[in-house]
C-alpha positions as CSV (number, residue, x, y, z in Angstrom):
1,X,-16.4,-17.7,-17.5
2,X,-13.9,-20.4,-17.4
3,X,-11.0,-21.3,-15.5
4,X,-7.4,-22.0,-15.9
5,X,-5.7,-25.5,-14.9
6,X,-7.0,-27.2,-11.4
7,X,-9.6,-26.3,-8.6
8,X,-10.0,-22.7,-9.3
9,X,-11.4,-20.2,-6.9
10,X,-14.1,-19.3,-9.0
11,X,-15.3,-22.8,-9.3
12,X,-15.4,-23.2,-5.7
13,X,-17.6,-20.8,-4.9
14,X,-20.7,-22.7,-7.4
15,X,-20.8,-24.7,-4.0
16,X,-22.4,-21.8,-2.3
17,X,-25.9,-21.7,-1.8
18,X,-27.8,-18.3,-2.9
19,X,-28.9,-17.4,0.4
20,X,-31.4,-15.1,-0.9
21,X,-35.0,-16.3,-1.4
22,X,-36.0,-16.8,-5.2
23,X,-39.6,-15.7,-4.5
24,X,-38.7,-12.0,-3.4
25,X,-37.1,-12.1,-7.0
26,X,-32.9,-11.5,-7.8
27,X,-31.7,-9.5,-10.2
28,X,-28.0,-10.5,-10.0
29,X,-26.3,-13.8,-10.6
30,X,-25.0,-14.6,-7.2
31,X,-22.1,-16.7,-8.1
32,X,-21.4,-12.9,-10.4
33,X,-21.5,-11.2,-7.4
34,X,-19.0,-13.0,-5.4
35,X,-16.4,-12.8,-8.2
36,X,-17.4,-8.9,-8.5
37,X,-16.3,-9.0,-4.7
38,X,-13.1,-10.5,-5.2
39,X,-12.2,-8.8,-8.1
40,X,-12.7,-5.3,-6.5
41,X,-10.7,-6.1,-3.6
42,X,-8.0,-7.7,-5.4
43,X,-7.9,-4.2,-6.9
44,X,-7.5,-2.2,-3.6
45,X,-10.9,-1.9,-2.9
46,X,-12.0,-2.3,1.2
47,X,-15.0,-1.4,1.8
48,X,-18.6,-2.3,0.3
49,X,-18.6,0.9,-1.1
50,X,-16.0,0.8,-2.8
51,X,-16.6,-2.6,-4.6
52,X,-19.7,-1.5,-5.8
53,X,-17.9,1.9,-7.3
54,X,-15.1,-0.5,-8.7
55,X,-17.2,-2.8,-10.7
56,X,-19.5,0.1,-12.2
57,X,-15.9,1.7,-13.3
58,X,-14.9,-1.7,-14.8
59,X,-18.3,-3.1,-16.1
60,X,-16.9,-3.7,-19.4
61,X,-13.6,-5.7,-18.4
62,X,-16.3,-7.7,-15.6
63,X,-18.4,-7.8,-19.2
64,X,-15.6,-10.2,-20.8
65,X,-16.1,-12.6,-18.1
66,X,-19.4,-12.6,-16.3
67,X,-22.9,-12.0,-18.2
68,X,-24.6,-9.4,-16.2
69,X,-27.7,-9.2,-17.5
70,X,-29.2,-6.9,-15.4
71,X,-25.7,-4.7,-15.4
72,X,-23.5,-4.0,-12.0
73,X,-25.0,-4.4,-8.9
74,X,-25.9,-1.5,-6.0
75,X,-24.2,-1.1,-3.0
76,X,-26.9,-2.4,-1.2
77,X,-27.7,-5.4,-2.7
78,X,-23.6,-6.7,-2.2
79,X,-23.9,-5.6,1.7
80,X,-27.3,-7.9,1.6
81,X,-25.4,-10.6,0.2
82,X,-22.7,-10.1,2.8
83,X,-25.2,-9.7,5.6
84,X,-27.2,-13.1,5.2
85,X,-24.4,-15.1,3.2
86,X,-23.8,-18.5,5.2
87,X,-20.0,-17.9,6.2
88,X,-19.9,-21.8,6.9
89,X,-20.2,-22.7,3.5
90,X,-18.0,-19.8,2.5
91,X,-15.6,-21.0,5.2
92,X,-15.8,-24.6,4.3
93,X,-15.4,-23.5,0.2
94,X,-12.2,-21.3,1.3
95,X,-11.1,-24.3,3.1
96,X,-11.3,-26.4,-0.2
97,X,-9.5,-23.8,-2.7
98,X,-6.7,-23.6,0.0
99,X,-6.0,-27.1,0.3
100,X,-6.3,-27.4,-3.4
101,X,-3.7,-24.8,-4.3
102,X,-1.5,-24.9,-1.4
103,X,-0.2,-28.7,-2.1
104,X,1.7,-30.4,0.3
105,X,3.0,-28.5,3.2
106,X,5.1,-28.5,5.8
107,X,6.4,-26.6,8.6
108,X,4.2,-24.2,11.2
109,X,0.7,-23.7,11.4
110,X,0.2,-20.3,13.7
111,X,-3.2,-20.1,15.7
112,X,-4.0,-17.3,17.1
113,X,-7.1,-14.6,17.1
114,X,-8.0,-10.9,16.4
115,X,-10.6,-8.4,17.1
116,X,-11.9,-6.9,14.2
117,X,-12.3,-3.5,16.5
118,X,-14.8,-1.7,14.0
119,X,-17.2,-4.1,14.1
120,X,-17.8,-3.1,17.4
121,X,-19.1,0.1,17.1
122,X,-22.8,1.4,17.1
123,X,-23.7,-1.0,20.8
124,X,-22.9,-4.1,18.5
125,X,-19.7,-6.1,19.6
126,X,-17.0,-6.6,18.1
127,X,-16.3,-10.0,16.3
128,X,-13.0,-12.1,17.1
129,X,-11.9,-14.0,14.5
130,X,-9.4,-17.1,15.1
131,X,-6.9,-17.7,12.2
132,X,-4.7,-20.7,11.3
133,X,-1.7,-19.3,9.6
134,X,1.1,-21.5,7.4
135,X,3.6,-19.3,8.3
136,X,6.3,-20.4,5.7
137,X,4.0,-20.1,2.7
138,X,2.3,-16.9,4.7
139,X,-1.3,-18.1,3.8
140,X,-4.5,-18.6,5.7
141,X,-5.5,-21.7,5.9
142,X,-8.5,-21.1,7.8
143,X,-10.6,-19.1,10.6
144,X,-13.3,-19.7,13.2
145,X,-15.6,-17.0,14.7
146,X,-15.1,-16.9,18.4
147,X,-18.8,-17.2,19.8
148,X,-20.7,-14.7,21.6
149,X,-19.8,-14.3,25.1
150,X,-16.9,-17.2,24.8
151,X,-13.6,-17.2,23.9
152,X,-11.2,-18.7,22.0
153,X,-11.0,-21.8,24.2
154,X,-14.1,-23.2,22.3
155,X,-13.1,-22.0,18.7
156,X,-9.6,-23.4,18.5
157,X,-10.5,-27.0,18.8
158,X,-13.4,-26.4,16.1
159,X,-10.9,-25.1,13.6
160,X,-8.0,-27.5,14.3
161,X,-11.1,-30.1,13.3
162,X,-11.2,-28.6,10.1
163,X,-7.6,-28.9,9.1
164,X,-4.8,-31.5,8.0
165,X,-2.4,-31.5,10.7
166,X,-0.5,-34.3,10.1
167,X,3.1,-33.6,10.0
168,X,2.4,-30.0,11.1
169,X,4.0,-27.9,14.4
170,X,1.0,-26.6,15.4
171,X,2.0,-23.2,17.4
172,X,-0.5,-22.0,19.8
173,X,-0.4,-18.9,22.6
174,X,-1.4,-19.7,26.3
175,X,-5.1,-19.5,25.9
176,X,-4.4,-22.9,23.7
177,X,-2.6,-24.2,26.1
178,X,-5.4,-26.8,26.7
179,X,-5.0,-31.1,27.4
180,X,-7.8,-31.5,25.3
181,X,-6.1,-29.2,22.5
182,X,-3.2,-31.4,23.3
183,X,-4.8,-34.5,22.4
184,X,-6.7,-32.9,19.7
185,X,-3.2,-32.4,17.5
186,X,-1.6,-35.3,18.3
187,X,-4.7,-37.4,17.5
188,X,-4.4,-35.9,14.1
189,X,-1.3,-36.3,13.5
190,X,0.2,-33.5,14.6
191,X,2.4,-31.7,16.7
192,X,1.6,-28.8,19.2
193,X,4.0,-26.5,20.8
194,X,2.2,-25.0,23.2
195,X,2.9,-21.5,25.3
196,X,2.6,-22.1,29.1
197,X,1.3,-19.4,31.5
198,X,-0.4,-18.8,34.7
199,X,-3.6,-20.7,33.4
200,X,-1.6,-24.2,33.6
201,X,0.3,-23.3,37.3
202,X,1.0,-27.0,38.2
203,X,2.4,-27.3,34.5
204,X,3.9,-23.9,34.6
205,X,5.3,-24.3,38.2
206,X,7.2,-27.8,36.9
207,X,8.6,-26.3,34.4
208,X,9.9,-23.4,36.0
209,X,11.6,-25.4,38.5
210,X,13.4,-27.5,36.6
211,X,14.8,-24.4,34.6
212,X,16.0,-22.7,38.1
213,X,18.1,-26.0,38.9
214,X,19.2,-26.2,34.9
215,X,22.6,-26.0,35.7
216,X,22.4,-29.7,38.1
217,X,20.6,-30.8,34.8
218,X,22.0,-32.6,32.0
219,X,20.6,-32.3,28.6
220,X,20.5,-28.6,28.3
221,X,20.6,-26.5,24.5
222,X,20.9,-23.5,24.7
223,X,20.8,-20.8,22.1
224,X,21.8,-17.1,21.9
225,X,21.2,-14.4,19.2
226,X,21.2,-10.4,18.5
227,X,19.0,-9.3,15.8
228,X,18.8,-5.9,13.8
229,X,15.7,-5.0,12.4
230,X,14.6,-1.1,11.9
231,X,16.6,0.4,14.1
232,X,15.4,-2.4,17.1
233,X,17.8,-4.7,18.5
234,X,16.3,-8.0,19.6
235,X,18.3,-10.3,22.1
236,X,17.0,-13.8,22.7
237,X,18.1,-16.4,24.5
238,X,16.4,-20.1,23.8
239,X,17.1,-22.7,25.8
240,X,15.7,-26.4,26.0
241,X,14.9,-29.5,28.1
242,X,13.6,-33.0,27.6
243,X,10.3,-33.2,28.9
244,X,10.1,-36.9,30.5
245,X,9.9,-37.0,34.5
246,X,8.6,-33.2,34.5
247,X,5.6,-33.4,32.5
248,X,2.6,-35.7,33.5
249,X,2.4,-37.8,30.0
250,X,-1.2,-38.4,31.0
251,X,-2.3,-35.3,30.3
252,X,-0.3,-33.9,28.1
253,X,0.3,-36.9,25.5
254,X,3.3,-37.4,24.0
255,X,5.2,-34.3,25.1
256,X,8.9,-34.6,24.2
257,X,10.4,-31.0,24.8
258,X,10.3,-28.3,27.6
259,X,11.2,-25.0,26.4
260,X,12.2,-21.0,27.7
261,X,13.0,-18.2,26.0
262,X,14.1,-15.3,27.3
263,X,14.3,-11.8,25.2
264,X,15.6,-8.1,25.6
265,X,13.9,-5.2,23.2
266,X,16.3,-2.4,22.6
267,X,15.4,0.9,20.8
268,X,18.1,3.6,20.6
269,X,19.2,4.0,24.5
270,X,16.2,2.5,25.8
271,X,16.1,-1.3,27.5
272,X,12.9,-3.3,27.9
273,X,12.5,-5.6,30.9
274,X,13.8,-9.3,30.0
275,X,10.2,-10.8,28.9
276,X,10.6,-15.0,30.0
277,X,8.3,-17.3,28.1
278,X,7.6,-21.1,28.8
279,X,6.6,-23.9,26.7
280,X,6.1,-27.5,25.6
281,X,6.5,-29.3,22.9
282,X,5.4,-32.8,21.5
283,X,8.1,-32.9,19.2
284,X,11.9,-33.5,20.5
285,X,13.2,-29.4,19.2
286,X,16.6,-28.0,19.6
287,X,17.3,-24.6,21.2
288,X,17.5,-23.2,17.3
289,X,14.4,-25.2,16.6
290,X,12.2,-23.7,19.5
291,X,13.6,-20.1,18.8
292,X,13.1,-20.4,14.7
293,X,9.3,-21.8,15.8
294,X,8.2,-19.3,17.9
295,X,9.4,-16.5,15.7
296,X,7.3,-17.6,13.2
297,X,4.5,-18.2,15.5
298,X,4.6,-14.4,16.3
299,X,5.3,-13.3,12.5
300,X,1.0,-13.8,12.5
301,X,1.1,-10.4,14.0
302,X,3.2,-8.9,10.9
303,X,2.4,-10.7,8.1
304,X,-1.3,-11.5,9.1
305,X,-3.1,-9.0,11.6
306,X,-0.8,-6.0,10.6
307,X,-1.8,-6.3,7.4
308,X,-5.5,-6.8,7.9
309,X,-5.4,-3.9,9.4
310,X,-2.8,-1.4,7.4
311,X,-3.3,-2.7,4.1
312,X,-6.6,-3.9,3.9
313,X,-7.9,-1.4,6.5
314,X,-9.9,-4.3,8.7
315,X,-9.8,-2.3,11.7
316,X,-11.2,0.5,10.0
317,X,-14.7,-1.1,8.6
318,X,-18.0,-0.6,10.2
319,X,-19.6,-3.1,8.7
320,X,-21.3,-4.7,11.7
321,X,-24.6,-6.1,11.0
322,X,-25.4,-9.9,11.0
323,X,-22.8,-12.4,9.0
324,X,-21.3,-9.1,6.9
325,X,-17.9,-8.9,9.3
326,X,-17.4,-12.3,9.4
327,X,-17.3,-12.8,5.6
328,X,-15.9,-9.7,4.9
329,X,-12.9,-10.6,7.0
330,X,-13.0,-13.9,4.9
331,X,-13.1,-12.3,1.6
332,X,-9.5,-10.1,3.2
333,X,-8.3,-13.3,3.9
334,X,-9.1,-14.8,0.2
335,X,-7.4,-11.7,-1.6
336,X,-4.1,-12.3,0.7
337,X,-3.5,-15.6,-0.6
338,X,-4.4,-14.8,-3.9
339,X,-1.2,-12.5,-3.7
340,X,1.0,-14.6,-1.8
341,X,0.2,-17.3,-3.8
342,X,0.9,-15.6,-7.2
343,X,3.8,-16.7,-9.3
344,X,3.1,-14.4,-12.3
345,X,5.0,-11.3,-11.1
346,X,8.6,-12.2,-10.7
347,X,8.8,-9.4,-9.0
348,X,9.6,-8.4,-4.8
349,X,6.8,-5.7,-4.9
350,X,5.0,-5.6,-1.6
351,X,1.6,-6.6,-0.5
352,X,0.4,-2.9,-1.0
353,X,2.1,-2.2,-4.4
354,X,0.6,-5.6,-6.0
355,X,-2.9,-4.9,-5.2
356,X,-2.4,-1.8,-7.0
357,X,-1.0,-3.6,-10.1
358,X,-4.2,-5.7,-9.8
359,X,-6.1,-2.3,-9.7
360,X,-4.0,-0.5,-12.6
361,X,-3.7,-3.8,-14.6
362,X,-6.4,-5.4,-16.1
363,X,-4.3,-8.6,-17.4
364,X,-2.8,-8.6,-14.1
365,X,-5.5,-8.2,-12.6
366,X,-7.3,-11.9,-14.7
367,X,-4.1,-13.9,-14.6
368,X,-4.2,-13.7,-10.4
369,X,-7.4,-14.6,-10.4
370,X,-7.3,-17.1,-13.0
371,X,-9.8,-16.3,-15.2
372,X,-10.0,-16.2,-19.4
373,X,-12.9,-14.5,-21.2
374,X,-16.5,-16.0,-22.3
């Protein structure tokens, strides 16, 4: 199996150790059975079971690429790999193969987490993964399980360490709304706008304030807009503040901008209640700026979480034992980019439609994944 030009995907994962133990004996090539894995759910595969049906229906395309000697893996044996796999080192090759193929970016890196609910079932509990999200390119760019009886206070700062942040807005909800996270992104580089709720009330208390008396304030932007989007109207109104002589520099370093946005949901004849959200900002943003961010902050929930769940069923899984949720989730998260990323199919097919030209295609199917025969 070769590769086409630069750090392929398939390369990368040669860095993963075979977590199984040679003296139990392995029938399968373990590097094989990871490409099995991502082949199949390229191919609109979810579940374990359905890999393993995938890839003894397409044994002899896998045949042109990977040896096989002892044929197609069981079902079992990929939910073993799954189960004791070290998602570290998967995380840390995903990490590699992104940076790699992404080149340079710019723009909004989205943090925020999501329960995988099925997981949860059976008395286990359900995992929580935390995802950084380049929300122009719409890639993952990297995730952090939230530890056992924590939250995601502790695995935010863990996978903010893991990523270039230099030049990056780095959007985070109020749980991130941390001094230390603060520090953390401009440390690296970085800037952070930052949600403010009740957990920062001296913070959150300034800031209000200052927005009551806005009008004996100069310095104000202020931005209004309508927009239409299935049959729901969306009215927001952004508004915006210099941040020096109401935030405390000290702990909160370099923090330029002061931010509130206030929106209105209509659908048909009925009205929301006006939602009011607070923030700050270590980069000097403009009313448009602060709106254009924060929508893209909360396009994670679409164009991420949404389709963990409808397209690639994530929701849905009840795979719950050991490290198999955690890189399952990962392996989602690998296939998404692959499509995003893709620049063969000239096409504006959806996420949904694609994976099935993956599945129905076998050329498509090699050329996303980058792959030309033995």
């Amino acid at each position: 199996m070769t590769a086409t030009n630069g750090v392929c995907l398939m390369g990368c994962l040669s860095e993963i150790d075979d977590p199984r133990k040679p003296s139990n004996g392995t029938l399968h090539d373990f590097r094989e059975i990871l490409v099995i894995s991502i082949a199949a759910m390229l191919s609109d595969t979810d579940t374990v079971e359905d890999i393993a049906y995938w890839a003894r229906k397409k044994e002899a395309w896998l045949r042109r690429f990977l040896v096989l000697k002892n044929g197609v893996p069981s079902e079992e044996t990929f939910l073993r790999i799954f189960r004791v796999l070290d998602p570290r080192q998967f995380e840390t090759v995903f990490r590699r193969w992104v940076g790699s193929v992404v080149g340079a970016l710019s723009g909004t890196i989205a943090v925020d987490g999501k329960t995988v609910r099925g997981s949860g079932t059976g008395g286990e509990t359900a995992i929580h993964m935390v995802s950084a999200f380049a929300t122009e390119l719409g890639v993952v760019l990297g995730q952090e399980k939230v530890a056992s009886k924590s939250n995601e206070i502790t695995a935010i700062p863990e996978l903010l360490d893991a990523l270039y942040l230099k030049g990056f807005l780095v959007s985070i909800d109020a749980m991130g709304c941390q001094k230390s996270i603060a520090r953390q992104i401009t440390g690296k580089g970085g800037d952070y706008l930052l949600m403010v709720k009740g957990n920062q009330p001296t913070l959150l208390e300034a800031i209000e304030t200052i927005f009551i008396d806005q009008h004996e304030v100069e310095g104000v932007d202020r931005q209004s807009q309508v927009e239409k989007s299935h049959g729901r109207l969306v009215g927001q109104i952004a508004s915006v503040l210099p941040a020096k002589g109401i935030v405390d520099l000290a702990d909160w370093p370099k923090c330029k901008t002061i931010g509130r946005i206030d929106s209105i949901r209509k659908v048909g004849d009925r009205e929301s209640d006006m939602e009011r959200r607070y923030y700050i900002s270590s980069r000097v943003l403009s009313a448009e700026d602060l709106a254009a961010a924060a929508r893209a902050h909360w396009g994670i929930e679409n164009r991420l979480h949404w389709v963990l769940d409808v397209s690639f069923g994530e929701d849905g899984s009840t795979v719950r034992k050991d490290n198999a949720p955690q890189n399952l989730s990962l392996l989602k998260k690998i296939v998404l980019n692959l499509i995003r990323l893709d620049t063969t199919d000239k096409t504006k097919a959806s996420l949904r439609l694609k994976r099935k030209g993956a599945a129905w295609d076998d050329d498509v199917r090699m050329n996303m994944l980058g792959l030309t025969p033995l």
